[in-house]
C-alpha positions in Angstrom: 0.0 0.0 0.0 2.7 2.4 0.7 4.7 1.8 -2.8 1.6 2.6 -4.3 0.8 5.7 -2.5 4.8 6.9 -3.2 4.3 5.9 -6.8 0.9 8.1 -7.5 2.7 10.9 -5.5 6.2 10.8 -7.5 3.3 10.7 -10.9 1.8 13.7 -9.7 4.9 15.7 -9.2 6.3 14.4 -12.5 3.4 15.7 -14.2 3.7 19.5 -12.6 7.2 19.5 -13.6 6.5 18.5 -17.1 3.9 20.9 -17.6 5.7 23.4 -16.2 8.2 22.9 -18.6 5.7 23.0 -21.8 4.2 26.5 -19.9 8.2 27.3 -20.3 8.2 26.6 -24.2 5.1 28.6 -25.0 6.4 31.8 -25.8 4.4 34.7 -24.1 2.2 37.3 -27.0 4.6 40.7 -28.2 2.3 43.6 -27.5 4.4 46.5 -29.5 4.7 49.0 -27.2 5.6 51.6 -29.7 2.2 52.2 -30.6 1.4 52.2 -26.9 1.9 55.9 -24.4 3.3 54.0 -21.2 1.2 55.5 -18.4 2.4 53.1 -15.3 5.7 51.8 -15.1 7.0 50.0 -11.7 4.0 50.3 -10.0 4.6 54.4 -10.4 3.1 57.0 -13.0 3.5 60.8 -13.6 -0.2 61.2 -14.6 -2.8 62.9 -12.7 -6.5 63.0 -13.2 -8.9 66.1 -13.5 -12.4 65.6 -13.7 -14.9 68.0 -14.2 -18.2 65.8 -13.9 -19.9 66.3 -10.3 -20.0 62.7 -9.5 -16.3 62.8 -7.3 -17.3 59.5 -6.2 -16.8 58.0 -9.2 -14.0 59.3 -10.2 -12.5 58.0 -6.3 -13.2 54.5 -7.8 -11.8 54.4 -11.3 -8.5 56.1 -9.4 -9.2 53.1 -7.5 -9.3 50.6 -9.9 -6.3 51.5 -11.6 -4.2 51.5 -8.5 -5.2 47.8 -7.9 -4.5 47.2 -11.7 -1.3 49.0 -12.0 -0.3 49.2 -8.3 0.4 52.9 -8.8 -1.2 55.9 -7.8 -3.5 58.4 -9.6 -3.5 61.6 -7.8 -6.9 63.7 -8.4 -6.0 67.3 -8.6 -7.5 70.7 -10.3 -6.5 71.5 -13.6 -3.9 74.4 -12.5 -1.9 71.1 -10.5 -2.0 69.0 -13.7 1.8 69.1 -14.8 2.6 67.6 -17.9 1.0 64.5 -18.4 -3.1 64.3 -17.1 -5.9 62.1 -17.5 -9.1 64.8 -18.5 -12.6 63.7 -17.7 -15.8 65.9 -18.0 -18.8 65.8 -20.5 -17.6 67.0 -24.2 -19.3 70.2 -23.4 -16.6 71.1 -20.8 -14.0 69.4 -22.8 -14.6 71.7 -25.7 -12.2 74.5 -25.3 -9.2 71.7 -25.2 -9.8 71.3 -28.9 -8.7 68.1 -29.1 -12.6 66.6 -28.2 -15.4 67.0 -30.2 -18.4 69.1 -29.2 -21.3 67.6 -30.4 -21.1 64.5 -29.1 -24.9 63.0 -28.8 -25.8 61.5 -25.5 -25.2 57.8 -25.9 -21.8 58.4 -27.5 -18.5 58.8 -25.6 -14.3 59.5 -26.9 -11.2 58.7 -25.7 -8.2 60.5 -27.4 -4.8 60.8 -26.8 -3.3 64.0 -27.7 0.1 65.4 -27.1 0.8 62.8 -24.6 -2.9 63.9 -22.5 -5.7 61.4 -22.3 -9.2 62.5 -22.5 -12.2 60.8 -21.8 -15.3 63.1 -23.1 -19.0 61.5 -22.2 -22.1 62.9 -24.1 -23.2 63.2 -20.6 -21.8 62.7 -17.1 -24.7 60.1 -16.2 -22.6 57.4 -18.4 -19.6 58.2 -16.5 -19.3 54.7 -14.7 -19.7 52.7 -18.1 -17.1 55.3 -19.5 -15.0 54.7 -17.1 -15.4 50.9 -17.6 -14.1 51.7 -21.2 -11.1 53.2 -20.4 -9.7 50.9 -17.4 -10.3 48.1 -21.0 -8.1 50.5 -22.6 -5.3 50.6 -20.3 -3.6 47.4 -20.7 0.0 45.3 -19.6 2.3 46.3 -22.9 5.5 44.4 -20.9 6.1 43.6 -17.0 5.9 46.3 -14.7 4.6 48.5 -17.6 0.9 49.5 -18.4 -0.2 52.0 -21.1 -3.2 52.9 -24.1 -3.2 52.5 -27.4 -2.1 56.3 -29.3 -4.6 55.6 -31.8 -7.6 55.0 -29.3 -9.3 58.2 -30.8 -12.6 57.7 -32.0 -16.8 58.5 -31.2 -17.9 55.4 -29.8 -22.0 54.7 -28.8 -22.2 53.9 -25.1 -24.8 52.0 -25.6 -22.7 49.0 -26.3 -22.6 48.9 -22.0 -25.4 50.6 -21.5 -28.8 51.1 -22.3 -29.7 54.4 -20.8 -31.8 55.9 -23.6 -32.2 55.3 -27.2 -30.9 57.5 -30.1 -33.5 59.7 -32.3 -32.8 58.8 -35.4 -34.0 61.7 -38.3 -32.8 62.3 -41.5 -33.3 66.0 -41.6 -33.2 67.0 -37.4 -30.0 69.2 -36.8 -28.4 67.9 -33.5 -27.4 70.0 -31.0 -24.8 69.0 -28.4 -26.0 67.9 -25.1 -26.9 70.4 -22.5 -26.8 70.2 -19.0 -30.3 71.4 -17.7 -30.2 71.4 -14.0 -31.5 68.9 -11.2 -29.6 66.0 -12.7 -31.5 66.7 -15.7 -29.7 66.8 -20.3 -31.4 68.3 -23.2 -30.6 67.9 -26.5 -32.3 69.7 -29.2 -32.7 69.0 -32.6 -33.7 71.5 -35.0 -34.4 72.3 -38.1 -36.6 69.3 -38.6 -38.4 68.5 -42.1 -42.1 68.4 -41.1 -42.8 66.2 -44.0 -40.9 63.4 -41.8 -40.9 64.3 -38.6 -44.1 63.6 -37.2 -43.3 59.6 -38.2 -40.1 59.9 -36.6 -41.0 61.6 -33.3 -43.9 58.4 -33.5 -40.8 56.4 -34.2 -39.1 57.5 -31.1 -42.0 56.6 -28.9 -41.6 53.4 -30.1 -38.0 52.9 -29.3 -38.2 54.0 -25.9 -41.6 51.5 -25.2 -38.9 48.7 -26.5 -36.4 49.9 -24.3 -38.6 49.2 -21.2 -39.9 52.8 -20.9 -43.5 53.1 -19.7 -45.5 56.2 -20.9 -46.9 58.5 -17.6 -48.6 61.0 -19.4 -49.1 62.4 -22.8 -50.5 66.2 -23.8 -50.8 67.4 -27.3 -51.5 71.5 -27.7 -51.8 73.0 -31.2 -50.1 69.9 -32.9 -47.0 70.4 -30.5 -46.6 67.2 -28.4 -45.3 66.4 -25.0 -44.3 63.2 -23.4 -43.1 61.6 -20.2 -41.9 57.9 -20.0 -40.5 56.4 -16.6 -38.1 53.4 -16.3 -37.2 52.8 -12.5 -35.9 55.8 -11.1 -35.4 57.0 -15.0 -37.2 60.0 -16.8 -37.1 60.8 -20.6 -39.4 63.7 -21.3 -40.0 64.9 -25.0 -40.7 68.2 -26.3 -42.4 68.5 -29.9 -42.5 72.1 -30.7 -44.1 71.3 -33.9 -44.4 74.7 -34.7 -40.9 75.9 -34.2 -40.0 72.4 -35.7 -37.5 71.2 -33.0 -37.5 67.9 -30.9 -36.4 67.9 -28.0 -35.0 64.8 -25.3 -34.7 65.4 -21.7 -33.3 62.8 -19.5 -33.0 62.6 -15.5 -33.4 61.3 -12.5 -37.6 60.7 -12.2 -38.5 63.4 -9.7 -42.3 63.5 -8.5 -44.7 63.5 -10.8 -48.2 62.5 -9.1 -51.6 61.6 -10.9 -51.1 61.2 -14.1 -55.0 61.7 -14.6 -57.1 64.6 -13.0 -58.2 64.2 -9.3 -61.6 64.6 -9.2 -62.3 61.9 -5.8 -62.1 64.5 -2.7 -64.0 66.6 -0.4 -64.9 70.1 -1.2 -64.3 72.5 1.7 -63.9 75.8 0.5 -65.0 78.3 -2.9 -61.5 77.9 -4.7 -59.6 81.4 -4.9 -56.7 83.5 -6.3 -54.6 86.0 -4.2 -52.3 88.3 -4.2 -50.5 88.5 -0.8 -49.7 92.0 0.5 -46.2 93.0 0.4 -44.0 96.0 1.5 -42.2 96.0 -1.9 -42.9 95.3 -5.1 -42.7 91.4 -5.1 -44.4 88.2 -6.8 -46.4 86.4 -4.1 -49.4 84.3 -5.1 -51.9 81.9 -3.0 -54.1 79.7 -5.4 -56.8 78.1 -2.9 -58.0 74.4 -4.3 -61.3 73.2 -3.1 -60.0 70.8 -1.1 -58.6 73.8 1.1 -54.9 73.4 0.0 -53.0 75.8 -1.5 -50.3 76.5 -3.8 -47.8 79.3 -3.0 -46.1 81.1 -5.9 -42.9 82.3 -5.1 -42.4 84.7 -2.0 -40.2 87.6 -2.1 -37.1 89.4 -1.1 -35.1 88.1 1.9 -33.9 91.0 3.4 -35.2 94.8 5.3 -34.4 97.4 2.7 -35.3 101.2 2.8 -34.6 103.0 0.0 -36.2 105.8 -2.6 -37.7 105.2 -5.8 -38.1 107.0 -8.9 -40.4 107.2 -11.4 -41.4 109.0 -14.7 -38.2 110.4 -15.0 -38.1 112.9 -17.6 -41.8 113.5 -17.5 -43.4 116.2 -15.8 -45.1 113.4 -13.5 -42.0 112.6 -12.0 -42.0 111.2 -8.5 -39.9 109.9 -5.9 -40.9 108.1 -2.4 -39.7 105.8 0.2 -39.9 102.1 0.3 -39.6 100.4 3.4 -39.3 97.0 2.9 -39.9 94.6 5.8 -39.8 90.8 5.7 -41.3 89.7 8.4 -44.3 91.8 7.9 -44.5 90.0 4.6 -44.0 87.1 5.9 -46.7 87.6 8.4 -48.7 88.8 6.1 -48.0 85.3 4.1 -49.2 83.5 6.7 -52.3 85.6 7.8 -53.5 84.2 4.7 -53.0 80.5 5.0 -54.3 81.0 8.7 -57.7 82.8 8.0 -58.5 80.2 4.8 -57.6 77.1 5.8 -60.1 74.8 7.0 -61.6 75.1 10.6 -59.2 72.8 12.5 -56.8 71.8 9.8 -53.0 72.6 9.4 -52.4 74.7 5.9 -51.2 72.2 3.1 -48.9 73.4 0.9 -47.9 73.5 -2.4 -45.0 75.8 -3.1 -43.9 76.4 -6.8 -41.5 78.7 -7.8 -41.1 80.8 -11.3 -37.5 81.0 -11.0 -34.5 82.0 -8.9 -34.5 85.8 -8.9 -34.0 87.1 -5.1 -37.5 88.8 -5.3 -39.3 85.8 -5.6 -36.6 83.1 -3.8 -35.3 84.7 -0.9 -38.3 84.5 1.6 -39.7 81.2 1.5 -36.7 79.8 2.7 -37.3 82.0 6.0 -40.8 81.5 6.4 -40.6 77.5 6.2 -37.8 78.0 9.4 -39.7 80.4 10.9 -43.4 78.7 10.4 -42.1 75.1 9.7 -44.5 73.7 12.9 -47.9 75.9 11.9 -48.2 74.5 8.0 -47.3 71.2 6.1 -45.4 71.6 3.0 -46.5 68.8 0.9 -44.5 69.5 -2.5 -42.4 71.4 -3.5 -42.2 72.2 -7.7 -39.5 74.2 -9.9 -37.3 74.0 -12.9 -33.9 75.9 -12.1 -31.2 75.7 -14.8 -27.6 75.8 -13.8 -27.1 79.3 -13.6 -23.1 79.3 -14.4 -24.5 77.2 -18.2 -27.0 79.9 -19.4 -24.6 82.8 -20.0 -26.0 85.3 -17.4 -24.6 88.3 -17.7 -25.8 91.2 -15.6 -26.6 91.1 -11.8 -25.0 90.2 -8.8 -23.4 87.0 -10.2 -24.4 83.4 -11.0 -22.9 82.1 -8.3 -24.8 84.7 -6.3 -27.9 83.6 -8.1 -27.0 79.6 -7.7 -27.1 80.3 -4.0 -30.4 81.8 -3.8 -31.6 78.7 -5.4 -29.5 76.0 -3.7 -31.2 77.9 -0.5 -34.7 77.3 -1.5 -34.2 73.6 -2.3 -32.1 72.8 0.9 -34.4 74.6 3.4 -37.8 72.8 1.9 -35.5 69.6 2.4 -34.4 70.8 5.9 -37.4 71.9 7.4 -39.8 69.0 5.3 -37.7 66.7 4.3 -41.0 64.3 3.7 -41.9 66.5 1.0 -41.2 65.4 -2.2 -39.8 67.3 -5.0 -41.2 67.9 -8.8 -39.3 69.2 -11.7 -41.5 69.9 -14.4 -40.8 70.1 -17.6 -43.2 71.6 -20.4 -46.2 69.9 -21.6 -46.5 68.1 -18.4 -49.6 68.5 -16.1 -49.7 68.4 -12.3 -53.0 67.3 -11.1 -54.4 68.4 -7.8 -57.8 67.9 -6.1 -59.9 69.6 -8.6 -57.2 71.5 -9.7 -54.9 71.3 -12.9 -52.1 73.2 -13.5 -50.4 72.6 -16.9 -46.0 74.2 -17.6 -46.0 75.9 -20.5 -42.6 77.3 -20.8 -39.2 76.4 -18.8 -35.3 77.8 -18.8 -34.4 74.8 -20.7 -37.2 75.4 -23.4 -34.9 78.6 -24.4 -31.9 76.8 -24.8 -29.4 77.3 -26.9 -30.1 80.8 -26.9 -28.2 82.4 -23.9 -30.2 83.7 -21.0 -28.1 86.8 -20.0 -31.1 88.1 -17.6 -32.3 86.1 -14.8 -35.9 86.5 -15.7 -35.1 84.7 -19.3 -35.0 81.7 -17.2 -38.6 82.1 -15.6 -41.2 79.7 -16.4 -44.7 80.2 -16.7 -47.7 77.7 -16.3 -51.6 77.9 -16.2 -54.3 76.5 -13.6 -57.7 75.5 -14.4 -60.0 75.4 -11.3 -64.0 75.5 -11.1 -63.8 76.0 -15.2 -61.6 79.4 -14.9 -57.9 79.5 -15.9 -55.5 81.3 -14.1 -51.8 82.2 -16.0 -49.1 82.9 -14.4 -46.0 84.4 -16.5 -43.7 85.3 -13.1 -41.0 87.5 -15.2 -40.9 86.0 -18.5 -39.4 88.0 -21.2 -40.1 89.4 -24.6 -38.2 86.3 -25.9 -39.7 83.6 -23.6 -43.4 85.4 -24.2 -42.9 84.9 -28.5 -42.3 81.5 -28.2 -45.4 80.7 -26.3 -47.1 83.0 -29.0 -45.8 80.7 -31.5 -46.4 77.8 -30.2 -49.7 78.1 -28.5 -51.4 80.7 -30.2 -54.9 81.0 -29.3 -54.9 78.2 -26.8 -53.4 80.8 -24.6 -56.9 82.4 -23.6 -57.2 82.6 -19.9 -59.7 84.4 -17.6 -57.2 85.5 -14.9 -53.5 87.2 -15.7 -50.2 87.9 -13.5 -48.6 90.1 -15.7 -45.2 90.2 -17.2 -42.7 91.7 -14.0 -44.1 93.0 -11.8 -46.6 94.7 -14.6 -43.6 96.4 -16.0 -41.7 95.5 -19.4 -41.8 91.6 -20.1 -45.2 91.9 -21.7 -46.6 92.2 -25.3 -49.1 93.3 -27.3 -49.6 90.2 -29.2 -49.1 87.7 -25.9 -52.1 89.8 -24.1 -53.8 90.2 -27.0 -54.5 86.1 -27.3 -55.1 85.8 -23.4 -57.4 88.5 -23.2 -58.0 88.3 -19.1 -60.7 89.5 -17.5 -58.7 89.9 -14.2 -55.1 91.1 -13.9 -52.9 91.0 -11.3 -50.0 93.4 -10.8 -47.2 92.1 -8.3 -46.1 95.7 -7.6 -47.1 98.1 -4.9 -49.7 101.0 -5.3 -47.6 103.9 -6.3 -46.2 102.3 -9.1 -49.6 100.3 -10.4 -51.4 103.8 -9.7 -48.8 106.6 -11.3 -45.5 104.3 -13.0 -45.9 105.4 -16.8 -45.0 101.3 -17.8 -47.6 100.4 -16.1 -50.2 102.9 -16.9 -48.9 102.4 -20.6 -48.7 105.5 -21.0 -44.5 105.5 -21.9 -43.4 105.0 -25.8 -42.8 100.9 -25.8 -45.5 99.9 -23.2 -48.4 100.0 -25.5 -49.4 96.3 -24.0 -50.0 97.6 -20.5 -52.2 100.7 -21.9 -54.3 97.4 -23.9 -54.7 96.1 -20.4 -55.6 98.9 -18.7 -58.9 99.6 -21.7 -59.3 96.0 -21.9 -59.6 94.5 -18.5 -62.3 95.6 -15.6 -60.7 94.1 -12.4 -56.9 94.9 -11.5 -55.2 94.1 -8.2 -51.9 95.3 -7.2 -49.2 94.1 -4.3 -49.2 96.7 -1.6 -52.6 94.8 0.1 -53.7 91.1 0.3 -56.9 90.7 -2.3 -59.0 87.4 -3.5 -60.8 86.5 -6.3 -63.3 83.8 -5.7 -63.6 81.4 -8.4 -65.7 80.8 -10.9 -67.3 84.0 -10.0 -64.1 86.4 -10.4 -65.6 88.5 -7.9 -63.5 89.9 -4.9 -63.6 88.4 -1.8 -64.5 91.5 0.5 
C-alpha cells in the first residue's frame, strides 16, 4: 500500500514539472509598445486626473481601480496642478475649449483621445460616466512587465450603448443635432432642429416606439396646437420629449424621475372651501401668489425678497409726472402677512397644506420662502415642493449680482424645503406636463431649458410660466418671462393661450406684449407691484413709448389688483372676496 501511495505521489509531481516545462516553451504574446503611451511603469506614473463631472465618487473609484490594476497611484487634482501629463474627464461640453474633443457628441456616445501625450475621456453626458470609465480601465492594458499603457490611436466617437442602455438614439434624417446640455436637477437636453415636417411627425412616433422597447413606460401624454409632450418612466429614470411642432424642433430630456403625481385629474375628494386667487400684501414690489384648491390646500407662488431694505424710488423720470418716495421693505411683515393668509382660509381645524412652486430664482421671488418654512415650519405642512432651475453658471448670465450669487439663492430654496420637510417630495416639471391636484390642474407651459441654446443673459429669461384650471376658470401665471420667452409661447400656443385671470409680465412692468395679451385677453389682472407704481408708473399705466401692452390692459380689462394689500378672487365667479 505504501509503494503505491509513493508511486501516484512521485506521478503527480512528475506531471507538474513537465507541464511546467511545456508552460516554459510557449512563448508569451509581443504587444508592440511603440504604438502604446506608457502610463504606469514600476507600480509608479507621472499622470494625474482632473475631472470636471460632479460625480467625485466615481472618479475616487476608477482612481481606485487602476491602482489595484497598476499598483500605482493616480493623484486627483484641479486642472492648475496638472503638470505635464493628465488624464481629462468631464462631458464633451466642458471638454470643448481643449480642442482636441469634439463638441457635439450625442448622448449615448463617448471618446477617448490621446493628444500630445494627455488622455481625454469626453462623455455625451456625465450620467454614463461609470460605463465610460469601464471603457477606459479596457483601454489601459499590460504592454510588458511592470509597464501598463493605451493605445495612441484609441481616438474615436464610440455609442455607449454597447454597456449601457440608458436611452435610445433619435434617429431623423433632416433634425439638426445639437450638443448635449446640462439642464439642471440631474436633468440633459438635447435639441434638434431644423426638422423636415414632412418626416418628422413619423419619426417623433418612431421614437416613442423605441423607448416603449427599451422598457420605458408612458406616464402621461398632452398634445397643444399639434405640439406634443411626453413623459416615460423606467425605474428611477425619466425621458421627457418636447415637440415644438411649430418651431420644428424635438427635443429629449433625460434625469433622474423626480415627482410626478396623478397622471390623470383628481376629481375623488371633499370640497371644503369656494376655490380662490390671491395676491399676498407686500412691502415692496414682489411676486407672491396663493391659489386656494377646493380641497382647502393651496399652492404658494414664489415669495419675495429676503432681506429689510429702505430705499427711494423713482419714477417718470423725464416727465413732468415725475415722482420719488420711500420704500420700506420689511420681511417679516411680509411674511406675516404670508401666513395671515394661509391661517384665515384654511379649514376650521386643519393645518395649511402646501404646495409651493417657484417661477425661478430671482432674489424677489426666492429669498423669503426659505425663512418663512424655518420660521413657520411647525404651523403649515409643505406637501410638495415644484420648480425647474437651470444651472445658472450654463446659461450665459450676464448682468446682476453674479451666478454664483444667483446659484445660492436657489441652492437655499431647495435645501431649506428639504431641511425643514424633508418628507416633502420634489417635482421638476418640464413643459407639456400636467400636475394634477384635487380639482385642480395646473399645466407648464414654458421652462429655462425650453430657451436653450439661446443664452439667457437676464435672470428672468429663465422664468417659467404655467396655467391653472380650477372651477372652469384659468388662471396664467407668467412670473418674469421675457419678450423672448413670451414669442415663443405666441408661437407655439397661439390661441390656446386664452385665460380668464392674468399675472402680468414683471411686476406689470416690461416683459409683456401686445400680441401675448392680446390672445389671453383676461378679465382679471394681477399686478405684483405696490400702489404707487400700479397707480402713477408710466409702464404700467402704458402711457411711456414701448408699453403699448400695459395701456391694452388697462382699456381692456375691468378688475386689476396690485401688491401693496392682500386681495382674492373667488372662483368661478371672479368676484373679490370683501
Amino acid at each position: 500500500m505504501k509503494n503505491s501511495v509513493l508511486f501516484k505521489v512521485l506521478a503527480l509531481l512528475f506531471g507538474i514539472m513537465l507541464l511546467a516545462g511545456c508552460q516554459e516553451n510557449v512563448p508569451e504574446e509581443v504587444i508592440p509598445s511603440e504604438k502604446y503611451i506608457r502610463i504606469t511603469e514600476n507600480k509608479n506614473t507621472e499622470y494625474k486626473i482632473v475631472s470636471y463631472i460632479q460625480d467625485k465618487t466615481l472618479v475616487s473609484n476608477l482612481a481606485t481601480e487602476l491602482l489595484i490594476k497598476t499598483g500605482a497611484k493616480f493623484e486627483i487634482v484641479d486642472e492648475a496642478d496638472a503638470g505635464q501629463k493628465a488624464i481629462y474627464i468631464g462631458t464633451a461640453q466642458q471638454l470643448a475649449n481643449k480642442g482636441v474633443i469634439s463638441s457635439e457628441l450625442a448622448y449615448t456616445t463617448y471618446e477617448i483621445k490621446v493628444d500630445n501625450g494627455n488622455i481625454y475621456v469626453a462623455m455625451g453626458m456625465d450620467a454614463v460616466a461609470k460605463e465610460v470609465f469601464t471603457r477606459l480601465n479596457e483601454s489601459i492594458i499590460k504592454i510588458e512587465d511592470g509597464v501598463y499603457g493605451i493605445d495612441k490611436n484609441v481616438s474615436g466617437i464610440k455609442n455607449v450603448a454597447e454597456i449601457s442602455s440608458i436611452v435610445p438614439e433619435f434617429k431623423t434624417n433632416s433634425g439638426k443635432m445639437l450638443e448635449l446640455y446640462e439642464s439642471g436637477s440631474g436633468n440633459y437636453e438635447i435639441v434638434y432642429q431644423a426638422m423636415n415636417l414632412t418626416y418628422a411627425d413619423q419619426e417623433v412616433a418612431a421614437y416613442e416606439k423605441a423607448l416603449q422597447d427599451a422598457g420605458y413606460t408612458l406616464f402621461q401624454e398632452n398634445e397643444v396646437n399639434r405640439n406634443r409632450f411626453v413623459t416615460y418612466t423606467n425605474g428611477d429614470t425619466m425621458v421627457h420629449c418636447n415637440y415644438f411642432r411649430n418651431m420644428r424642433e424635438f427635443r429629449i430630456i433625460y434625469g433622474p424621475k423626480s415627482y410626478l403625481g396623478s397622471a390623470t385629474p383628481i376629481n375623488d375628494y371633499e370640497k371644503k372651501v369656494t376655490p380662490s386667487i390671491s395676491i399676498v400684501g407686500a412691502t415692496d414690489s414682489v411676486l407672491c401668489m396663493v391659489y386656494q384648491a377646493p380641497d382647502g390646500s393651496f399652492v404658494i407662488i414664489d415669495g419675495g425678497y429676503g432681506t429689510d431694505r429702505t430705499y427711494s424710488w423713482t419714477m417718470n423720470d423725464g416727465y413732468d409726472d415725475k415722482m420719488t418716495y420711500t420704500i420700506k421693505r420689511d420681511i417679516d411683515k411680509d411674511m406675516e402677512s404670508l401666513w395671515s393668509l394661509l391661517e384665515s382660509r384654511a379649514p376650521a381645524g386643519q393645518k395649511p397644506q402646501v404646495t409651493w412652486m417657484m417661477t425661478h430664482g430671482d432674489p424677489d421671488h426666492i429669498c423669503l420662502p426659505p425663512l418663512f418654512m424655518k420660521k413657520y415650519q411647525d404651523r403649515f405642512d409643505l406637501n410638495l415642493v415644484v420648480y425647474n432651475f437651470p444651472i445658472i453658471e450654463n446659461v450665459g448670465l450676464k448682468n446682476g449680482e453674479g451666478a454664483a450669487t444667483y446659484q445660492a439663492y436657489i441652492d437655499t430654496f431647495i435645501n431649506s424645503a428639504k431641511k425643514y420637510f424633508p418628507n416633502a417630495p420634489h417635482m421638476v416639471f418640464h413643459t407639456g406636463q400636467k400636475l394634477y391636484l384635487p380639482g385642480t390642474e395646473i399645466e407648464f407651459l414654458i421652462a429655462a431649458e425650453d430657451y436653450w441654446p439661446h443664452t439667457m443673459p437676464w435672470m428672468n429669461d429663465t422664468c417659467a410660466a404655467w396655467r391653472i384650471t380650477s372651477a372652469g376658470k384659468t388662471i396664467f401665471i407668467t412670473g418674469d418671462c421675457t419678450v423672448s420667452l413670451n414669442n415663443q409661447m405666441v408661437g407655439l400656443y397661439g390661441d390656446y393661450l386664452k385665460s380668464d385671470i392674468l399675472q402680468l409680465n414683471h411686476h406689470g412692468s416690461n416683459g409683456g406684449t401686445l400680441s401675448f395679451y392680446k390672445l389671453i385677453r383676461p378679465e382679471v389682472a394681477f399686478w405684483a407691484c405696490e400702489d404707487n407704481r400700479f397707480l402713477y408708473d408710466r409702464q404700467r399705466l402704458g402711457t411711456k413709448p414701448g408699453f403699448e401692452f400695459n395701456k391694452y390692459i388697462r382699456e381692456t380689462v375691468e378688475h386689476h389688483y396690485s401688491g401693496s394689500y392682500t386681495h382674492t378672487v373667488l372662483l368661478p365667479s371672479l368676484e373679490e372676496e370683501k
